[in-house]
Phi, psi and omega in degrees: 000129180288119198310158160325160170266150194315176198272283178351301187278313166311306222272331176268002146275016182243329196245359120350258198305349179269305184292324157326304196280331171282335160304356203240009154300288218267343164314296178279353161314299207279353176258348166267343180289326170258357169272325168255040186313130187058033184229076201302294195304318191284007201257342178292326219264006180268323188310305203250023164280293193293017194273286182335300182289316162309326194283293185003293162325285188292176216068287183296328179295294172309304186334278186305349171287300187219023194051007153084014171344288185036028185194116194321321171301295147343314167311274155336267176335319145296323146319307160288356154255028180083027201236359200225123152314174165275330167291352174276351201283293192287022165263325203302294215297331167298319182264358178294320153308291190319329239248296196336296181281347183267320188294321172297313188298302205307298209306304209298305148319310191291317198275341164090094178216154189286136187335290181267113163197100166358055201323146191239036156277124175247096175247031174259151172189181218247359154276340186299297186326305192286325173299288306209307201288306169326275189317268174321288165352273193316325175309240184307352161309301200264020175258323172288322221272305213293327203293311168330287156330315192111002202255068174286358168272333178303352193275353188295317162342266167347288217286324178287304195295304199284294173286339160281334163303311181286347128245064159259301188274003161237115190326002159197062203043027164048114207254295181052014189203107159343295179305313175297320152326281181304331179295337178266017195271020193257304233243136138292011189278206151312298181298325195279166206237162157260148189268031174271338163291338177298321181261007150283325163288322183282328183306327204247034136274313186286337162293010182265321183275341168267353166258350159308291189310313158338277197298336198288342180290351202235311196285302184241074190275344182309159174304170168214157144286173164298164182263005170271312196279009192279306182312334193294073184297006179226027163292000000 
């Protein structure tokens, strides 16, 4: 197994791979939006194509750096199973915002849309909340479930495969990641939340992501690796 990589270089392949993932959110959003204009569903499903496949991407890329987190929850879960020092969380988690909110201004700019603009979509209720809690759960279940297993190339699949199905079954496209949340509160797009709804959805990723952890001690009791050494193509 190959020692970590410096914390600097892990923390800023996080807000990469963050910045990445959300330009190819609010981008293809914005892109489904004037290529299908009044066509909601095909414009969901142009959204979480190209969502599915960018992460995939980051993943294999990102992975062996810093294991590709790229979302506070994941960040958190590793840390509360030992598996992330503690002293990485909040670099992770800083550039995972920065990365986040940098990846929305660039989308907004390529489409010429204002750098900045406050989204007024108002999504939160109380089945979205319950949606959120669903989603992020299912989200580290099945990130404990692969690694665990042994099945470590499977997880970029896995993890891509899980968030484009989940926004389909759940009501409120499935967000599953803190950072990404607040980044979309940036965008007046296809993508964006307003952000009197944001602390309602990272509250319920994060009980989603602390009740993953609950159950992966009962379900998936084996040791794992971390997921940058699960990820670690030269282990």
């Amino acid at each position: 197994m190959t020692e970590p990589r410096p914390l600097l270089a892990r923390a800023l392949a996080e807000g990469l791979g963050t910045g990445f993932l959300v330009a190819a959110v609010v981008g293809s959003g914005i892109a489904a939006e004037r290529l299908s204009p009044g066509d909601v569903g095909l414009q969901l499903l142009q959204n979480s194509t190209a969502t599915v496949l960018a992460l995939a991407a980051l993943i294999l890329a990102f992975g062996p750096v810093s294991g590709a987190h790229l979302n506070p929850a994941v960040t958190l879960a590793e840390a509360a199973t030992g598996k992330l020092e503690r002293r990485a969380v909040v670099p992770y988690v800083a550039s995972q915002l920065l990365g986040g909110a940098t990846g929305t201004i660039v989308a907004n700019l390529m489409f010429e849309e204002p750098a900045v603009r406050l989204s007024t979509h108002d999504r939160l209720t109380t089945a979205t909340a319950l949606a959120e809690v669903v989603a992020t759960f299912g989200l580290l279940t099945i990130i404990f479930g692969v690694v665990r297993s042994g099945r470590l190339t499977a997880v970029p699949i896995a993890v891509a495969g899980y968030i484009g199905a989940a926004y389909w079954f759940t009501s409120s496209t499935s967000f599953a990641n803190p950072a990404v949340t607040l980044a979309r509160t940036l965008t007046d797009t296809f993508t964006g939340v307003r952000p009197a709804s944001a602390p309602g959805f990272v509250a319920a990723q994060l009980a989603g992501a602390a009740l993953a952890v609950v159950v992966a001690r009962v379900v998936f009791p084996e040791p794992e690796p971390s997921l940058q050494e699960a990820l670690d193509a030269r282990s």
